[in-house]
N, C-alpha and C positions, 0 to 999 in steps of 0.2 A: 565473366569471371572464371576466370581456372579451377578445375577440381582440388580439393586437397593432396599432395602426394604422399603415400607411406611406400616403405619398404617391407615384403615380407618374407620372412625363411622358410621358406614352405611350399610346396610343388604342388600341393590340396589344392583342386580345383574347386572345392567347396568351399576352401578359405576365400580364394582368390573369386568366386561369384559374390559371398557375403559383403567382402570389401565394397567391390564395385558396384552391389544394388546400394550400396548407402551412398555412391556419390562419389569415393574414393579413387585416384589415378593409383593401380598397381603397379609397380615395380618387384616382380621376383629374386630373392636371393636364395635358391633353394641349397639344403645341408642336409648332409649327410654323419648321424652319430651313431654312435652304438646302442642300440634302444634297449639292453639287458637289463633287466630288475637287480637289484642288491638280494642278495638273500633276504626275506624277512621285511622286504620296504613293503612298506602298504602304498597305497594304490594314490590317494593322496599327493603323497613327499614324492612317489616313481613320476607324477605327471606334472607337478613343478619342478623336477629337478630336470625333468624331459624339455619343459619350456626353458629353462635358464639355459641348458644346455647347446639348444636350437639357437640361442639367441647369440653365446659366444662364439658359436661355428661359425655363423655366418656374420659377425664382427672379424672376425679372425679372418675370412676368407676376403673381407672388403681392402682389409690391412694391408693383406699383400700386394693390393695394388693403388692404394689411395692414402696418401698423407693425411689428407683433413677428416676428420668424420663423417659419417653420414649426414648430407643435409635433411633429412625426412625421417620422422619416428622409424622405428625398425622394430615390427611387431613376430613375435614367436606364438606358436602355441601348438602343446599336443592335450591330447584325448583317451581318456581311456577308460575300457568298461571293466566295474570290479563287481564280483558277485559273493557277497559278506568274506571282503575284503582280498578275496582271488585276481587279478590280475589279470582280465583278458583283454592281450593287444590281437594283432594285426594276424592272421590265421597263418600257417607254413602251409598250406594244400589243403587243398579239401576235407579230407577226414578229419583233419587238424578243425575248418572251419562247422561239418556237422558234431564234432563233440561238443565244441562251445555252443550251439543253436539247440543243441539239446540239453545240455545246463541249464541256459536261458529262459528251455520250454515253461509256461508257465506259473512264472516265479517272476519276482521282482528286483532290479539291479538296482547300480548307480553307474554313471556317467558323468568322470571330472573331465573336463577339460580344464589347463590352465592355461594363460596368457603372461608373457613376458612383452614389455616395451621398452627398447633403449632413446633416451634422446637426452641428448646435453650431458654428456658422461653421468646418466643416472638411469638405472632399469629399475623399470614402474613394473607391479604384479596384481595379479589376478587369478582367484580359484572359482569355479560355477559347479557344481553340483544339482545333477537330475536324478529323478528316481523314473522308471521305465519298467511297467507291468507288461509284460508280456503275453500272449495266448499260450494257450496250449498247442503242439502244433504235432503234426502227423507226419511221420517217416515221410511219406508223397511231397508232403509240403518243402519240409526242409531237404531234399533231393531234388525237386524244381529250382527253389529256391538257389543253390549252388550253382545246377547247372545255367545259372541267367550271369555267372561269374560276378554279380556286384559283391558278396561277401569277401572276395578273397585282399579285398587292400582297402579294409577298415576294421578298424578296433571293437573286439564282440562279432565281429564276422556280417555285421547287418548295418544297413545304412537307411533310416528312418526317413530321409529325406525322396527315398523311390521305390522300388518293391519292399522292401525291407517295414516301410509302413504299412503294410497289411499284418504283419507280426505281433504288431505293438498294438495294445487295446486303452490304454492311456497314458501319462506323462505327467511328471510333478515337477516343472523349473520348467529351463531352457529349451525350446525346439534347436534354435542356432547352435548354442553350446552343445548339444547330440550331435549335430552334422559338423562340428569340430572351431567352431570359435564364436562365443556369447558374445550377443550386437551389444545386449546393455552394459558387460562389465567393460568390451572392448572397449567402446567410446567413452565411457566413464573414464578410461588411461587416455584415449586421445583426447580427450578434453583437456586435461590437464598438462598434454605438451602443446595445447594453443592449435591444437588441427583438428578441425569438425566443417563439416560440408553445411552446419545449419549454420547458415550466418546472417543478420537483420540486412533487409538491401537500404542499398546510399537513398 
């Protein structure tokens, strides 16, 4: 029996391993948008409007070269860390990435990820919501920490899913949805366009 296939907008290799430990055939459509906040957006509405966004870019980019629609769901999602309601995405350099790490120091966040899914001219949505205690951390720390360059291309500057877990002293929600796309809201939307890798055998 063939894997399920989806479509995804997104060049995350974390999206793109999540997918395929559950069984999923990947197809990439990665996009490119303008990921600037509104003045005044909270952190929330900035990362659903991130996923809706992700979602028409790369409908649009299919357009120009395919009459018919996508035959395979076409899932979107961004991530982002807000700290009482601040906004931290994806670091500009280093210093950029130790101001945030020291925000962070010993205090506790939150982590939306949302998910957008197109299929049959209808997009299905999805918000996850984690809370992430932090340690206290030591100039040394967070100076190694940079220099190992995994902060500089994830949101909050830290990726909990490889050194960046040494940070974190515990979690309230989602591990998946921290590393940038929840297994249970996601399949929750593929279930519902009739694509899931659990199927009873013949």
């Amino acid at each position: 029996m063939n894997p399920p296939t989806v479509y995804l907008a997104s060049g995350s290799p974390r999206r793109y391993e999540i997918l395929t430990n559950l069984g999923y055939h990947v197809l990439r459509l990665p996009t490119e948008i303008d990921e600037t906040p509104y003045p005044d957006e909270n952190a929330t509405k900035y990362v659903q409007r991130m996923a809706r966004m992700k979602n028409s870019a790369a409908l649009s980019t299919w357009h120009q070269t395919q009459q018919q629609p996508p035959e395979f769901p076409l899932i979107s999602a961004d991530t982002t860390v807000s700290l009482n309601n601040l906004i931290l995405g994806k670091p500009v350099n280093t210093d950029d990435a130790a101001r945030m790490l020291k925000l962070l120091s010993g205090r506790q966040h939150q982590v939306h990820t949302a998910v957008s899914i197109y299929w049959h001219n209808q997009t299905l949505h999805s918000l996850q919501t984690s809370t992430v205690h932090f340690a206290t951390l030591q100039d040394e720390q967070i100076t190694a920490y940079i220099a190992s360059g995994e902060p500089l291309d994830k949101a909050g500057a830290y990726g909990i899913q490889g050194l960046g877990g040494m940070l974190v002293q515990h979690i309230s929600g989602s591990f998946t949805g921290i590393m940038g796309l929840p297994v249970y809201e996601t399949t929750q939307l593929l279930n519902q366009c009739g694509c899931t890798p659990l199927t009873n055998p013949d």
